[in-house]
N, C-alpha and C positions, 0 to 999 in steps of 0.2 A: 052439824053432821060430822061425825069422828070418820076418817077415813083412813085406813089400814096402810101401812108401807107397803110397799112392791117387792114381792117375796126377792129374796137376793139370790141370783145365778153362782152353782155351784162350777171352781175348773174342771174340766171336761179331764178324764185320763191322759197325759201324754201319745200312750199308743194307742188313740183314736185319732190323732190327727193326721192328717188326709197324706201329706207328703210321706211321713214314715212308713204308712201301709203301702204308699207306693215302693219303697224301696224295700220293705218287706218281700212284698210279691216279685220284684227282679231277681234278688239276690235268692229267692229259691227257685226260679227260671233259672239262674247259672246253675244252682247246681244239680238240675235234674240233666242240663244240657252236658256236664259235664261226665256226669257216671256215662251217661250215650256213649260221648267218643270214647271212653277210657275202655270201653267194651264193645266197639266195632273191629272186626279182623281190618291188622296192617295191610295198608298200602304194601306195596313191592319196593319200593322208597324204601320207607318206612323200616318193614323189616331187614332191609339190607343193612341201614345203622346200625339198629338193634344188635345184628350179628355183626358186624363190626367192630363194636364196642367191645360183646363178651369176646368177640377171638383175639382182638388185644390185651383184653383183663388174663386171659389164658395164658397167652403168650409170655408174658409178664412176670408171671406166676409161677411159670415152670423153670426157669433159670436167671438166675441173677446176670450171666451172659449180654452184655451188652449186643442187637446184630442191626444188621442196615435198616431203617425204617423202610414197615412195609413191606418187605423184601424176604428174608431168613426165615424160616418156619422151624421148631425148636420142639423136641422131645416134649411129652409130656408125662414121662410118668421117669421122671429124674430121681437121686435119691435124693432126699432133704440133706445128709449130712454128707456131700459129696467134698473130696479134697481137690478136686481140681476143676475149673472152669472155663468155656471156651467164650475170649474177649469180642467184639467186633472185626470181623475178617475184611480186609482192604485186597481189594483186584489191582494188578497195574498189569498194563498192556505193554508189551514189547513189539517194536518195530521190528519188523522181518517178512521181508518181501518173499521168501523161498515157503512161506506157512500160511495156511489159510487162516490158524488164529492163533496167535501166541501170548497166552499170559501167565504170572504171577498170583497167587493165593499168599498172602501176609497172615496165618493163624497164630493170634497170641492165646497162649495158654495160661492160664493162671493159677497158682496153688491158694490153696483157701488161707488167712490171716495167722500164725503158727502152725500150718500142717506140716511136719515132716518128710517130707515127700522120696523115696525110694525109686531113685530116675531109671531102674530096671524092670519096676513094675509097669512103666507107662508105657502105653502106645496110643497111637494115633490113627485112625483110621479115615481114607480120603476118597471119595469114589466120584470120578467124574460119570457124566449122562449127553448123550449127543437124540438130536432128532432125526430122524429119517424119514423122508417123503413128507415131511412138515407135520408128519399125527404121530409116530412109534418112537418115543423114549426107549434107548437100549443105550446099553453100554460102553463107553469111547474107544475106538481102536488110535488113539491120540498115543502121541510118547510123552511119557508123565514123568519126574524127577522129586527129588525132596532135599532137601540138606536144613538143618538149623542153625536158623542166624547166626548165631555166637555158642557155640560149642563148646565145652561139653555141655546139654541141657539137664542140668543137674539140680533148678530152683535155691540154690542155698545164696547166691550173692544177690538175687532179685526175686522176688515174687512169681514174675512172669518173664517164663520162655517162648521165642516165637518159632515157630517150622514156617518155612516157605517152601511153597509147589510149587512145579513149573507142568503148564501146561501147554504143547506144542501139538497143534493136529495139522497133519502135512495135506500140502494142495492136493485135487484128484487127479490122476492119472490121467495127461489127453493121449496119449499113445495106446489106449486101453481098447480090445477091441468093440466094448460094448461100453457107453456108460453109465457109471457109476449110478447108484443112486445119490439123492441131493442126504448130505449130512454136513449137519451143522451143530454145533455147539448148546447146549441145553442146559446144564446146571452143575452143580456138585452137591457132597453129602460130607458130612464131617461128625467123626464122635468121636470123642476121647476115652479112655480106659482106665483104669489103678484099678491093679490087682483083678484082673480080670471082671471087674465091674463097669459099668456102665456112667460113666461120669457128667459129661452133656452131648447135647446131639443138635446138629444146627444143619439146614439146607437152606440151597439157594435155588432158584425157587419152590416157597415153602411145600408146594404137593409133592415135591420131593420125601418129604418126611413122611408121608400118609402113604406113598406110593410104594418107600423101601424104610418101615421101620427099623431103629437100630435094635439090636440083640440086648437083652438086658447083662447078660452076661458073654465074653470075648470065651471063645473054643479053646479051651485047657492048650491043643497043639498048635493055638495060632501062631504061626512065625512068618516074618518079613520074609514078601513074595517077590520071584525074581519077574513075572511078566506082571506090570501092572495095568494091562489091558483087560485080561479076562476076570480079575480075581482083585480084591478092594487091595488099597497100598499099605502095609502097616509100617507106621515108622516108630521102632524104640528109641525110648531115649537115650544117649549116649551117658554112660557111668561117670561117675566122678571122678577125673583125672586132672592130670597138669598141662591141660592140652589147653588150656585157656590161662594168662596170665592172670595173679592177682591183680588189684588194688593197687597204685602205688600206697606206699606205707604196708601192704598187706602180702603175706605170702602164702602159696600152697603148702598143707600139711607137708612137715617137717622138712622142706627146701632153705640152702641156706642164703638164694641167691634166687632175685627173682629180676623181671625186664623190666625198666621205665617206659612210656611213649615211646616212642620212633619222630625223632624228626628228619623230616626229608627238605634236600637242597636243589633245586634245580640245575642241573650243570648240562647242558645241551649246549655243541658248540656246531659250529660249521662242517665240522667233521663225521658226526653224529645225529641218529635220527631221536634219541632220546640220552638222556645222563643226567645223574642223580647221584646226591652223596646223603649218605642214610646215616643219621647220627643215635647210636643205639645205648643209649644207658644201661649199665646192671648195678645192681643197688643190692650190697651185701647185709644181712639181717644183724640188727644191732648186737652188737658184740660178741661176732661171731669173727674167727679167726681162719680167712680163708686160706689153703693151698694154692698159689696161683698157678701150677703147674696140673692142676687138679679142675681148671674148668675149660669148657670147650664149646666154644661158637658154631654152630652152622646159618651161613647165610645164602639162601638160593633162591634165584632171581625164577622168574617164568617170564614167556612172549607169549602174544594169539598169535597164529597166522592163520591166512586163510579168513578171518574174520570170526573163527569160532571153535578151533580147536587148542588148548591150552599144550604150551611145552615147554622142556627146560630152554634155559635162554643159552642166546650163541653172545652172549655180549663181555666185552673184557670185563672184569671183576677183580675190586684187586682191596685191602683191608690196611688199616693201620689205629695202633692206639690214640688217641688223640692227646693224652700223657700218657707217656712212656716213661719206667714200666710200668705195668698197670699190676698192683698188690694189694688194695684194699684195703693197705693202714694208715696211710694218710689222710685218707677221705673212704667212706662207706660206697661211695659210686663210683665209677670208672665206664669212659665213653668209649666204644667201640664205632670207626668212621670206616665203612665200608664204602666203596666207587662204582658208579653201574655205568659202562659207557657202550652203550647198543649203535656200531658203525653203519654206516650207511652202506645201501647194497649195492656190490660193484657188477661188471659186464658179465662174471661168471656166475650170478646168481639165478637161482628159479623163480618163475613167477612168485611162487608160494610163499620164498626166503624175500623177495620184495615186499610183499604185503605184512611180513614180520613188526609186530609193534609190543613196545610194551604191556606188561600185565600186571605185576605185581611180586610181590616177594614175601618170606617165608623164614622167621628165624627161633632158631632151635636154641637152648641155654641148657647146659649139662655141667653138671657138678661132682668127679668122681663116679663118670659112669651113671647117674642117675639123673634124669630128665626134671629140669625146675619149672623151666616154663616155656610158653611157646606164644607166638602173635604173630599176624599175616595181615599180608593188605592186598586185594580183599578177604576178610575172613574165611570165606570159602576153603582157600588152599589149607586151613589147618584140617581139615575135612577130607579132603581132596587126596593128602599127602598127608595123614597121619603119623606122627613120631615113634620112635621104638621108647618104649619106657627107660631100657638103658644102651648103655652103647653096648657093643661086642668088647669082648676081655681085650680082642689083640688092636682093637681100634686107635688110630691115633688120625693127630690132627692132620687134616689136608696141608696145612700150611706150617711150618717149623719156624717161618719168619711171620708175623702179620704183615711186613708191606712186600712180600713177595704177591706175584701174579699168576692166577691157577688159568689153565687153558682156559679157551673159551668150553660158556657152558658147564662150568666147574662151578661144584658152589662154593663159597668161598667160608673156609674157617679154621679158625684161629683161636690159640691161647697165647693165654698173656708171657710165658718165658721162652 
């Protein structure tokens, strides 16, 4: 009896077999599970990131401006080809007991990478905000100040010029017969200008910016306001002058004589509540042929007293060449050694003349009547006490000797014959 082989089993398809259809069927569980979430309305959570995210991405976007994380809320409809930019602004607090808050705004400004910048077109505009009754934003009756760091802010030797404020808001009144309401400090608003355009715009804090948009364009009449309580502060930029020394190595247009550093000596003796010998370089421009009869020193000292009103000083002052004579042919620099010696206060003085301390000093370089350069410490005073661009025709030197001695509170100066 022939009997037949047993028919042969064909392999079954791969996707029939039992594990894969199981993972078939998961992997379209996930994704029907997933379209669900991706189309349920956010959480409160949820959307809060969301908007967090885009009001970063915004922020971001609207000025290359570096500002406080988190903090600065920042124009947004800036122009793209703007020449000036405002950097990360720095607060410092000042101790003073007589204020209910006193600080410092540090705003650097920045000109865009080759822009030429025209430091009469710029302004700056600064507007503090206080609270009242802890809900109403209104506007500071604080006493508000400005000066720029390093003066003149004219962008040509650095990129970036900084303005610093000052903001002081006086304690309340207890003698008042009602009081006050409660006011307190609240933000500021900041935007810069060229050519009456709108450059950037930065607050602290950011509903600031939503609360008082900047103008896209500054008021054709705008001009620097004398109350800066009721009305925003505009600060122009100071023109391009010799009011800031060069470079060593560097001088201002066509000067033929420009300052080195300052070095300062401590000479405070027993006698003395402060003394100082100021050794001051002038560095004639390569081969130039100076007059020495033809330039002229001013050196003038300042005190605080009181702890905070600046004045000329009462302190002897007295100059000498440190080579003598000083001509400018043997060497291209010649040192100018000036003495500050601030005496100590005797039984006939005022309180106020007690409290007298050093401040700082202030010196002027002229050449023929014409202003080369200038440097102070602290730079403020060149701000403070601005130079004549030249002397008066009949003007001559204080001093006919350099190591004679001008009264006290004399500033002291001197040429070299």
């Amino acid at each position: 009896m022939n009997e037949s082989p047993p028919p042969r089993r064909e392999n079954a398809p791969i996707w029939n077999h039992p594990a894969l259809r199981f993972l078939l069927v998961l992997l379209t569980a996930l994704m029907v599970l997933a379209g669900w979430l991706a189309e349920r309305p956010l959480t409160e959570p949820r959307r809060a990131a969301v908007a967090a995210k885009a009001a970063a991405t915004a922020a971001v976007a609207a000025t290359p401006a570096a500002a406080p994380a988190g903090s600065a809320g920042v124009a947004d409809d800036l122009p793209a080809a703007a020449g000036l930019e405002l950097l990360a602004i720095a607060s410092e607090e000042v101790p003073d007991e007589d204020s209910a808050r006193h600080f410092l705004l540090h705003i650097p400004i920045k000109a865009r990478a080759g822009a030429p910048i025209d430091a009469q077109s710029v302004a700056v505009e600064v507007m503090f905000y206080d609270i009242l009754g802890g809900q109403k934003v209104v506007q500071t009756n604080a006493t508000v100040n400005s000066h720029w760091a390093t003066p003149p802010a004219d962008w040509i030797l650095s990129d970036t010029e900084k303005l610093d404020v000052e903001y002081r808001a006086a304690k309340p009144d207890a003698s008042a017969a009602a009081p006050p309401e409660e006011r307190r400090y609240f933000g500021y608003t900041v935007r810069a200008y060229y050519q009456h355009k709108l450059q950037a715009a930065v607050a602290e804090p950011g509903r600031l910016a939503q609360l008082y948009p900047p103008a896209a364009m500054l008021a054709r009449k705008s001009a620097p306001v004398k109350d800066p309580v009721a009305e925003p502060m505009i600060a122009p930029a100071l023109p391009p002058t010799a009011m800031h020394p060069a470079p060593p190595g560097g001088f201002a247009g066509g000067a033929m004589l420009d300052l080195f550093p300052v070095k300062i000596d401590e000479r405070t003796d027993a006698n003395s509540i402060k003394g100082l010998l100021l050794h001051i370089p002038i560095k004639a421009r390569r081969g130039a042929q100076i007059d020495a009869r033809g330039v002229v020193i001013q050196v003038l000292f300042y005190d605080v007293v009181g702890g905070e009103t600046v004045v000329p000083t009462r302190a002897t002052v007295s100059t000498h060449w440190a080579a003598p004579p000083a001509t400018w042919v043997t060497s291209d620099v010649e040192e100018l050694d000036v003495k500050y010696q601030l005496p100590k206060p005797d039984a006939q003085d005022t309180p106020l003349e007690e409290n007298r301390k050093y401040f700082g000093y202030l010196v002027r370089l002229y050449y023929k009547g014409k202003l080369q350069a200038v440097t102070a410490e602290p730079e403020r005073l060149t701000q403070q006490y601005p130079p004549a661009a030249t002397l008066p025709e009949k003007s001559t030197p204080a001093l006919s000797q350099p190591s004679a001695t001008p009264a006290p509170g004399a500033a002291a100066a001197a040429n070299p014959m």
